[in-house]
NUKE-190111 format. One record per residue (C-alpha): residue number from 0; residue in one letter; y, z negated, x negated. Coordinates in Angstrom, 2 decimals, always signed. Layout:
BEGIN
BALUM nupa lotor       Y       Z       X
BALUM  NUM     a       Y       Z       X
...
END
This chain:
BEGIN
BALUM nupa lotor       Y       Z       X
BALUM    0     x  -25.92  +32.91  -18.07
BALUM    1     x  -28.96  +33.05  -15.55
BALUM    2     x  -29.90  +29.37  -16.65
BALUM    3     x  -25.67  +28.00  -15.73
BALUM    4     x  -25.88  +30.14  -12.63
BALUM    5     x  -29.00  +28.64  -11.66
BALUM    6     x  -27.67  +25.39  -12.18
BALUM    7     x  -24.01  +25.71  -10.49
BALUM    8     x  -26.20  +27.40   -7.20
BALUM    9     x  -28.70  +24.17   -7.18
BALUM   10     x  -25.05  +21.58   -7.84
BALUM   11     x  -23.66  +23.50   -4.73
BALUM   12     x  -26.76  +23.07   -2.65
BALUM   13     x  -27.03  +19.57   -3.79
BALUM   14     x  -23.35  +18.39   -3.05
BALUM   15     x  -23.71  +20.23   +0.44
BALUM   16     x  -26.88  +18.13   +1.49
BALUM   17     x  -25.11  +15.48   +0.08
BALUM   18     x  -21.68  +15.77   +1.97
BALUM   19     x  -22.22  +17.37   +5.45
BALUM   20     x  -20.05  +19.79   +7.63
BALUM   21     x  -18.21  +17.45  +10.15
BALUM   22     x  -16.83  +19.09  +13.32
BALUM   23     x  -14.94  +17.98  +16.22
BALUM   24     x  -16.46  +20.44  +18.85
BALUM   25     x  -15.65  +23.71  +17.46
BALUM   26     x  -12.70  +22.02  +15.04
BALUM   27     x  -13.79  +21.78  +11.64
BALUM   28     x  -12.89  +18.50   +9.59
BALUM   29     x  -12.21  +18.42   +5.99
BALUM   30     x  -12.67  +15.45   +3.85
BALUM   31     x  -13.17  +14.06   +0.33
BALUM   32     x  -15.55  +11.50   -0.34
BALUM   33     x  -15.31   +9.15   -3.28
BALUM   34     x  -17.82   +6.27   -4.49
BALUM   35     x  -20.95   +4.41   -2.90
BALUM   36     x  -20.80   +1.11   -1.51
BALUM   37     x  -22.37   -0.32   +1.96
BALUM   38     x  -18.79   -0.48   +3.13
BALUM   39     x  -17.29   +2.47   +4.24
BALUM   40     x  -12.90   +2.85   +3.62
BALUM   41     x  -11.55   +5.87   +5.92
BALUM   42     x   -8.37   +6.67   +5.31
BALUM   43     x   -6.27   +8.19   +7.93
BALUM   44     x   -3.14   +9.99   +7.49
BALUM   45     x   +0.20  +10.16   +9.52
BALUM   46     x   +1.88  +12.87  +11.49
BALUM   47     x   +1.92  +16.65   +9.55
BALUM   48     x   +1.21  +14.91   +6.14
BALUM   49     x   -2.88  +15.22   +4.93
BALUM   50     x   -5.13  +13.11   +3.58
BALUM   51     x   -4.13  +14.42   -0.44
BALUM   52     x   -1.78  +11.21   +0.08
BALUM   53     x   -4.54   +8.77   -0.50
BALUM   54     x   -5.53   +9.94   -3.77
BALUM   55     x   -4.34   +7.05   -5.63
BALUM   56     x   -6.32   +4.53   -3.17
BALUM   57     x   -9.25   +6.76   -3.54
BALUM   58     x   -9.44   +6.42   -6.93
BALUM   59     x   -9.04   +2.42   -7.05
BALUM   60     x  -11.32   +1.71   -3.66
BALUM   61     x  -14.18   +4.11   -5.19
BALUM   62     x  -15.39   +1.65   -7.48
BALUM   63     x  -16.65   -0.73   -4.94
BALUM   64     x  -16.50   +1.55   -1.87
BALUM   65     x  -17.64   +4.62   -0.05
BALUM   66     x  -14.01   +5.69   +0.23
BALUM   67     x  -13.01   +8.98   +2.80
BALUM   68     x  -10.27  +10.30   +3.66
BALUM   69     x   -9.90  +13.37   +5.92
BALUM   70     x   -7.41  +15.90   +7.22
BALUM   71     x   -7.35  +15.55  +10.85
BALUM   72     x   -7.68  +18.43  +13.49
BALUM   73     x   -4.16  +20.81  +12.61
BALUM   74     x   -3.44  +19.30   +9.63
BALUM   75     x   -4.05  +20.08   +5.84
BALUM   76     x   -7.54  +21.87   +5.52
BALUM   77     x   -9.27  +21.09   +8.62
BALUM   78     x   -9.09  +23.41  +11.95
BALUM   79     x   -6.79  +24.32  +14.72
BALUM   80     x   -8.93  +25.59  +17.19
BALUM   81     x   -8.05  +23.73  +20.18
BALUM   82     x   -5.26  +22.98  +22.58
BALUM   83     x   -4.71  +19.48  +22.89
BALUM   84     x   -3.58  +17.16  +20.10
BALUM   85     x   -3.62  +13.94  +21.54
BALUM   86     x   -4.08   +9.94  +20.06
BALUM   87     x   -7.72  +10.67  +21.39
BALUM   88     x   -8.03  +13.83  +19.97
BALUM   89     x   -7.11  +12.64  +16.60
BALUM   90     x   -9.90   +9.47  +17.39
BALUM   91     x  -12.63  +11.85  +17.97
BALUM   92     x  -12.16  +13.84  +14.78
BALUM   93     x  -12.31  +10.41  +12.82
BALUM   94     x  -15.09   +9.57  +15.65
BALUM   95     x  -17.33  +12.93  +14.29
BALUM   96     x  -16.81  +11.77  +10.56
BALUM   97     x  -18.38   +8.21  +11.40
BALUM   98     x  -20.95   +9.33  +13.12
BALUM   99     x  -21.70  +12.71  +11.60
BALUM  100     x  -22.11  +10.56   +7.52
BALUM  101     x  -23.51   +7.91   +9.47
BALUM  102     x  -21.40   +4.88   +8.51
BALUM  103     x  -22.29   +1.48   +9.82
BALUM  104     x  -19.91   -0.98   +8.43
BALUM  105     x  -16.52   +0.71   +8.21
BALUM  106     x  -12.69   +0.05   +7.26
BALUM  107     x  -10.51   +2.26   +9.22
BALUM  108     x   -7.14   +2.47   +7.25
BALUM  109     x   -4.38   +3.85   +9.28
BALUM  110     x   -0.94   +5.49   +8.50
BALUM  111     x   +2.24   +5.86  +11.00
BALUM  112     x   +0.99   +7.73  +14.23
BALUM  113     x   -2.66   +6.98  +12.87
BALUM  114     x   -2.07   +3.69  +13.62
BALUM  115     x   -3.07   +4.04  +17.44
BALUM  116     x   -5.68   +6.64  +16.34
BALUM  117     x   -7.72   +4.03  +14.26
BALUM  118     x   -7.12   +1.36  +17.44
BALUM  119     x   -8.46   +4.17  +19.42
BALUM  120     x  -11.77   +4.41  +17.36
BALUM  121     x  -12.07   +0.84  +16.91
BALUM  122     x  -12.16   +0.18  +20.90
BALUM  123     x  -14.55   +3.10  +20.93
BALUM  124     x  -17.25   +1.76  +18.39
BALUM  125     x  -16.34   -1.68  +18.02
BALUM  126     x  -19.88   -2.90  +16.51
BALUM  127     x  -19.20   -0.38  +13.48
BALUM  128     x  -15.34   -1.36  +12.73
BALUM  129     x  -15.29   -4.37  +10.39
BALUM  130     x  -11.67   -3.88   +9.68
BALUM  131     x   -8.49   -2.38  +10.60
BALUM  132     x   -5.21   -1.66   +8.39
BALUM  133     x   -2.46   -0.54   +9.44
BALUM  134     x   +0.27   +1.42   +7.08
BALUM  135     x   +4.35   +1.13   +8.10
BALUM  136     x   +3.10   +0.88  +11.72
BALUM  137     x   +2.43   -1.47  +14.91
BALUM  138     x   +6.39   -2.36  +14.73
BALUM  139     x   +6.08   -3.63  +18.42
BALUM  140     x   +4.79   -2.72  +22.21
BALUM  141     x   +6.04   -1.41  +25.35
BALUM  142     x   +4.84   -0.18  +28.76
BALUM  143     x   +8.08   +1.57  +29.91
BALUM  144     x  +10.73   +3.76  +28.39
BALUM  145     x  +14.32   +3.98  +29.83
BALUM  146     x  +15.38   +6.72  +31.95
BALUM  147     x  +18.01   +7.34  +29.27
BALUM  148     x  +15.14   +7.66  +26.55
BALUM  149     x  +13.25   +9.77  +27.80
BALUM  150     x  +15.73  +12.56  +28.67
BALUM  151     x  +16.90  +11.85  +24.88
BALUM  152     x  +13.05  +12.29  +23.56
BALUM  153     x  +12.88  +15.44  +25.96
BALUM  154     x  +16.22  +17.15  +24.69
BALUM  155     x  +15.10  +16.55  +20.98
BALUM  156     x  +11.64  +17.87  +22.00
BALUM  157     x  +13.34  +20.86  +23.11
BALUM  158     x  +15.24  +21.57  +20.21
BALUM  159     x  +12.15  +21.55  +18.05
BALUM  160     x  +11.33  +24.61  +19.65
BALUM  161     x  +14.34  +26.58  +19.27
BALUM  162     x  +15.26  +24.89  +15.82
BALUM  163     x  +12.68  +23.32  +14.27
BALUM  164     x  +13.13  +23.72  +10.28
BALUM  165     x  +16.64  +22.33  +10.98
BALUM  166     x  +16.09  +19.47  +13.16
BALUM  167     x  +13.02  +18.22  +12.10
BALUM  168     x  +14.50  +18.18   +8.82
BALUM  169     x  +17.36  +16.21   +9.78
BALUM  170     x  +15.44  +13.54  +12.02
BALUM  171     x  +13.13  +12.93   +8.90
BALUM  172     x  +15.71  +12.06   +6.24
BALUM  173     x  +17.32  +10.11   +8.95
BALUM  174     x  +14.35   +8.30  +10.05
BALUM  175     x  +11.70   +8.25   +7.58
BALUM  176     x  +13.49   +7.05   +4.60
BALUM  177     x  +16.00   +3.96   +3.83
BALUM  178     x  +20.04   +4.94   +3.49
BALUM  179     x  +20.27   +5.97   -0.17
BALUM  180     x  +17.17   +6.39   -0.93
BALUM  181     x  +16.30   +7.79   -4.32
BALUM  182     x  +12.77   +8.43   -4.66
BALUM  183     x  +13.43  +12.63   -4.49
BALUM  184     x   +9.61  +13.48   -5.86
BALUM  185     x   +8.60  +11.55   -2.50
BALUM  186     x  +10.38  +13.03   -0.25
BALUM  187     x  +10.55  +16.30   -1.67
BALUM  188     x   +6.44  +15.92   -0.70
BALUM  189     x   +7.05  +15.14   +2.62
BALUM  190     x   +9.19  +17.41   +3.46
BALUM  191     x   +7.26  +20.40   +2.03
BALUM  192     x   +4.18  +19.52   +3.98
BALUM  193     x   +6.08  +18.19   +7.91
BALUM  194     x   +7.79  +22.17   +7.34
BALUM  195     x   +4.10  +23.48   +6.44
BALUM  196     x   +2.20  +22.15   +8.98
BALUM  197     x   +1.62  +24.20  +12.21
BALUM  198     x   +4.74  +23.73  +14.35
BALUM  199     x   +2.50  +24.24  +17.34
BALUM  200     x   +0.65  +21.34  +16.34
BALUM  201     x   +3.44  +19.40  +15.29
BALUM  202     x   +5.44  +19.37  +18.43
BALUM  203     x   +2.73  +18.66  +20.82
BALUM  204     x   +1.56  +15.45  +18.50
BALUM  205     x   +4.81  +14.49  +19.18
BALUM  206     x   +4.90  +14.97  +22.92
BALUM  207     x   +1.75  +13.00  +22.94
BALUM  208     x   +3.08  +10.48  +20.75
BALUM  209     x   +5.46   +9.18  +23.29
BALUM  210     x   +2.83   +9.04  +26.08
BALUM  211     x   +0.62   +7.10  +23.69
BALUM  212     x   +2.94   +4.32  +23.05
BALUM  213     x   +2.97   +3.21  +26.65
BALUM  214     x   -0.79   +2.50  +25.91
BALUM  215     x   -0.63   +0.82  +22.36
BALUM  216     x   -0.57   -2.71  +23.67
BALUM  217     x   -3.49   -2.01  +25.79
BALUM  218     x   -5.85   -0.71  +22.80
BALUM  219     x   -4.52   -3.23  +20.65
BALUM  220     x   -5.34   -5.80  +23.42
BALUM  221     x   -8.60   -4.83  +23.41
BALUM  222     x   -9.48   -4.93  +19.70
BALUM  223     x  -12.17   -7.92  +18.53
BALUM  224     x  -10.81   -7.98  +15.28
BALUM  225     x   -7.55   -8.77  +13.27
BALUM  226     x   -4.78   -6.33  +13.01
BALUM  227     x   -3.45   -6.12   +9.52
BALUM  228     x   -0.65   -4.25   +8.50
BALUM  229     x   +1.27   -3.32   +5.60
BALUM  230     x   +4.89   -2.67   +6.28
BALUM  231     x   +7.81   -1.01   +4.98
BALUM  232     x  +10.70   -3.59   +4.43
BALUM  233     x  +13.54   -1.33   +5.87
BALUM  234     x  +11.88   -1.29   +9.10
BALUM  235     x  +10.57   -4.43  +10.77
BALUM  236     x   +7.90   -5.36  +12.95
BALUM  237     x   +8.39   -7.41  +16.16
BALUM  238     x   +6.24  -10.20  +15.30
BALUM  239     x   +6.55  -11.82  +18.36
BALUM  240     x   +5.12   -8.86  +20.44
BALUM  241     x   +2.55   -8.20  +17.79
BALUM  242     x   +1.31  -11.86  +17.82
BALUM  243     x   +1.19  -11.83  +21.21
BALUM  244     x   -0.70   -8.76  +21.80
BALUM  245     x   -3.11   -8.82  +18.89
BALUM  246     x   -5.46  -11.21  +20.52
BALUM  247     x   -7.70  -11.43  +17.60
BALUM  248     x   -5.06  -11.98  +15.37
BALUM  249     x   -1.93  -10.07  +13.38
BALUM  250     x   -1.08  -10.72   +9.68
BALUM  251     x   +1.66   -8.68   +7.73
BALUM  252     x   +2.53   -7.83   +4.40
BALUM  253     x   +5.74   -6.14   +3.50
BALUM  254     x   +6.32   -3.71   +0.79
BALUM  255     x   +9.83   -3.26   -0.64
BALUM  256     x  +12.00   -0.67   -1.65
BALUM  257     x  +10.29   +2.19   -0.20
BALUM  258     x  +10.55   +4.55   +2.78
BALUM  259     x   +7.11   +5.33   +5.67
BALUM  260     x   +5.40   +6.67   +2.74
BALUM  261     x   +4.37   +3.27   +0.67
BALUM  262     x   +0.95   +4.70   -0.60
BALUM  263     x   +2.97   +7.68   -2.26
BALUM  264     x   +6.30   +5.77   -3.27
BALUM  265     x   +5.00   +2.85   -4.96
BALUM  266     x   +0.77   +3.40   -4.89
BALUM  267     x   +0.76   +0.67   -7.98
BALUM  268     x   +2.51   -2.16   -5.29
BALUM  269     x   +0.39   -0.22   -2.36
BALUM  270     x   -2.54   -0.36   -3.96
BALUM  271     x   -2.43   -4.21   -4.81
BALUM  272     x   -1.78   -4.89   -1.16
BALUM  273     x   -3.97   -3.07   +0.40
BALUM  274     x   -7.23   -4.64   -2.07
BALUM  275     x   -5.86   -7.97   -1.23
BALUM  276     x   -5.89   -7.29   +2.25
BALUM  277     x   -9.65   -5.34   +2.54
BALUM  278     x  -10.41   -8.82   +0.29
END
């Protein structure tokens, strides 16, 4: 018994040295690392999901990869010790993992509101980011919303606060998944973790989301390398913006048959096209 306790103690000690505390300030990040390789794979979730949803990816990428993927500030295991929970926010947690393991050749993998979070981090460190992968995002740009829009955004903001089990509910089966959809496991998933997540965080990602998509085209603009993207088929991208924006270039490839949640729904299809893409 003193010999296994011994040994579990020195395993512990090794696997810390080996995997360092990453913070964001005072916000602590939590991550699982998965395989060595000189290029580095983060994964980064979407909105009040958590980085469990790239296990399957994890598991293929490890063999050639470093593979990470980590919950960001308010979400899954990590910390909510702070106010703000903005697109830059989000970029400095994923900013503290790159620096803090000290990655130097990295593909940033991004899902839904991640999308601008990973553009964010690219513009930041540009001479690290070798990659950039979007998941069922960069549909299209703008710099202005109707007046109409945003006094709808601001009502359904509102209601969040007074209602939020019921609406949010609602506005995800109506928004994140195709008409008829029957993939129940799926979004039984999502929906269990959007009604666990902190609703404090929640809403305010949302408020922030809106302000953030006047400034997508800009960061996007600004990147050096190719956008690629994977896409759900039930919910286009505007190519034309895209091309036009992405001055490095944009390539897509579209996924059938599933809802915003490809790397869950199908991960054997996901899988394929995301390896043929980081190829």
């Amino acid at each position: 018994i003193a010999v296994l306790t011994l040994f579990y103690s020195c395993t512990s000690s090794t696997e810390k040295q080996t995997h360092p505390s990453v913070k964001n300030g005072d916000v602590n990040i939590e991550y699982t690392i998965k395989g060595v390789g000189d290029t580095a794979i983060v994964l980064v979730h979407g909105w009040a999901i958590n980085k469990t949803y790239w296990q399957s990816q994890q598991d293929l990428l490890s063999s050639r990869f470093t593979t990470i993927a980590l919950d960001l500030g308010g979400h899954g295991q990590s910390g909510r010790n702070r106010n703000t929970w903005t697109v830059y926010d989000y970029a400095n947690d994923v900013l503290s993992l790159i620096n803090t393991l000290k990655l130097s050749k990295v593909i940033l993998v991004g899902h839904s509101m991640s999308g601008d979070v990973v553009t964010a981090v690219a513009d930041s460190i540009p001479g690290k980011i070798i990659g950039l992968i979007g998941v069922d995002n960069f549909k299209g740009v703008t710099d202005s919303f109707s007046k109409e829009t945003i006094e709808q955004y601001n009502a359904f903001l509102e209601s969040l606060h007074t209602n939020y089990d019921s609406i949010i509910t609602s506005f995800s089966y109506a928004s994140l998944f195709p008409p008829k959809y029957s993939d129940s496991a799926s979004v039984k998933k999502v929906m269990q973790d959007i009604l666990s997540t902190d609703t404090s965080v929640s809403i305010k990602t949302m408020e922030a989301m809106m302000q953030s998509e006047l400034s997508a085209g800009k960061r996007l603009s600004e990147l050096t390398i190719p956008v690629h993207v994977i896409t759900s088929e039930y919910a286009p991208v505007n190519k034309a913006q895209m091309n036009a924006v992405c001055k490095a270039g944009f390539k897509e490839k579209i996924i059938k048959g599933v809802g915003h949640y490809p790397m869950i729904e199908k991960p054997t299809e996901f899988n394929r096209l995301l390896l043929e893409t980081i190829n």
